[in-house]
N, C-alpha and C positions, 0 to 999 in steps of 0.2 A: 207443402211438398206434394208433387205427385206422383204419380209411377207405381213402381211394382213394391208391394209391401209384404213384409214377412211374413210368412203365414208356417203350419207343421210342415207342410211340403219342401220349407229353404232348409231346414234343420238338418244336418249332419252331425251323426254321434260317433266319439269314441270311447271309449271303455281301455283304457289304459292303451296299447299299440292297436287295438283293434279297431277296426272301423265297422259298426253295426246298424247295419236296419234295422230300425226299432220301425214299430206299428204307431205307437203311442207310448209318451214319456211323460213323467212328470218331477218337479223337482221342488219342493215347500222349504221353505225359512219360517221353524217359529223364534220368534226374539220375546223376553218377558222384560223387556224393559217396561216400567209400569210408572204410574203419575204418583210423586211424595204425596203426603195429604199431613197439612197439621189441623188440628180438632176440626176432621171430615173436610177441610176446604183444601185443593189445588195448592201446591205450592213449591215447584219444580217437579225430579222425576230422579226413578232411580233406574241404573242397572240392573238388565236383567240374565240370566244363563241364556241360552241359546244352542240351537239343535236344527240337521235337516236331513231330511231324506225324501224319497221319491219313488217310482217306481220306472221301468222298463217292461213294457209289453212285447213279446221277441216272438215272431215268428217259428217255426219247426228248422228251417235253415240257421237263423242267428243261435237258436237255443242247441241247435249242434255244434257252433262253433264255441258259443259260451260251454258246454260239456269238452269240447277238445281242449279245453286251458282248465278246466276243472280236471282232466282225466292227467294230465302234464303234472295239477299241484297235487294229486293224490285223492284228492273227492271236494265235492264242491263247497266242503265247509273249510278246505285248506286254501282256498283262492286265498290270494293275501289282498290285502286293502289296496285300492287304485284309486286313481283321477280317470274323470271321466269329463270331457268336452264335448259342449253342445254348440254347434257355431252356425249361423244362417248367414247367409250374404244373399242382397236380390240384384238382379242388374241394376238398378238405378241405383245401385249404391248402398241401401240400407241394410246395414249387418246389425250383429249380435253375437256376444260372443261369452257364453258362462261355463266357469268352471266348479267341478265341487272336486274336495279334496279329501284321501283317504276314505274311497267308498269303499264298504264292507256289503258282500250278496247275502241275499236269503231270497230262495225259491220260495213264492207266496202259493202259489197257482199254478201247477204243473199241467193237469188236466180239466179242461172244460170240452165232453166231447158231443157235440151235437151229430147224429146219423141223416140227417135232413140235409147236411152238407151246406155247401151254398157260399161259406166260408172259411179262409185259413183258421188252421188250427193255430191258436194266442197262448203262450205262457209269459205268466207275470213273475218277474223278478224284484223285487224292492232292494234299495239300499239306503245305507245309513251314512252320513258324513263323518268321520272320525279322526280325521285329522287338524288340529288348530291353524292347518290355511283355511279353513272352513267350506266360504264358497268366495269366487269373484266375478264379478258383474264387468262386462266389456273391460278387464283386464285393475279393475277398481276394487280390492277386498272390503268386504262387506265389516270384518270384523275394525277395529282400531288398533293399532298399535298398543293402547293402553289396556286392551282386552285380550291379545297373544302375551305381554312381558311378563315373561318367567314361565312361561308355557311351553314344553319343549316336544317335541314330535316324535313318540316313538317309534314309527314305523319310517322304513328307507325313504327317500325323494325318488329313487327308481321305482315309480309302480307299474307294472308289465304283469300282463298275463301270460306271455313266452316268454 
């Protein structure tokens, strides 16, 4: 295939209703799914728990609008848990499209201030996944069915920052 391929630049974020420029994002899966062993040797594999989070690097403008839904829920530690979508599409056709589910904020990074200028001021914001939709890959859940049953969601399906 040729043509135009995804790069950060196709990336469109939202953050629950919001649509935000991020600088730079990121988003990790650990899985400890691990290999059985009987007496030290390979011998199938077992489940393992599983967790993700990521960060969000937000400009002075995004990080005012991410405080205007903080100053809405009462302070930034009241934001309640969202979905957040990353989605790229290139003209020739190739998209991508991840979700993670019940993210929780925590301001990592508020200030990093250089007086030499030269560049936008960066706060990082990290989040956690916390919800049992976990994460889904081009519309595909990552987790199984056998690894949600009996799992049940305590936070709303409407996640909104307004």
């Amino acid at each position: 295939m040729s043509g135009q391929r995804i790069s950060g630049k196709n990336f469109d974020v939202r953050i629950g209703t919001l649509a935000v420029t991020v600088s730079k994002c990121t988003l990790s899966l650990e899985d400890n799914t691990e290999v059985a062993k009987d007496n030290g040797v390979p011998n199938g594999w077992v489940d393992g728990d599983v967790q993700a989070d990521g960060d969000l690097e937000l400009d002075a403008l995004a990080m005012s609008l991410l405080a205007e839904a903080a100053k809405s829920a009462g302070s930034f530690r009241d934001l309640p848990a969202f979905d957040i979508l990353f989605y790229a599409k290139t003209g020739s056709g190739e998209e991508m499209k991840v979700e993670a589910f019940g993210c929780k904020l925590k301001v990592e990074s508020l200030l990093d201030v250089d007086r030499k200028g030269g560049e936008k001021h960066i706060s990082k914001v990290k989040f956690m996944v916390t919800s049992p939709d976990f994460v889904r890959i081009n519309g595909v859940p990552y987790l199984s069915r056998a690894d949600t049953e009996g799992v049940v969601d305590a936070s709303s399906r409407s996640r909104s920052l307004f």
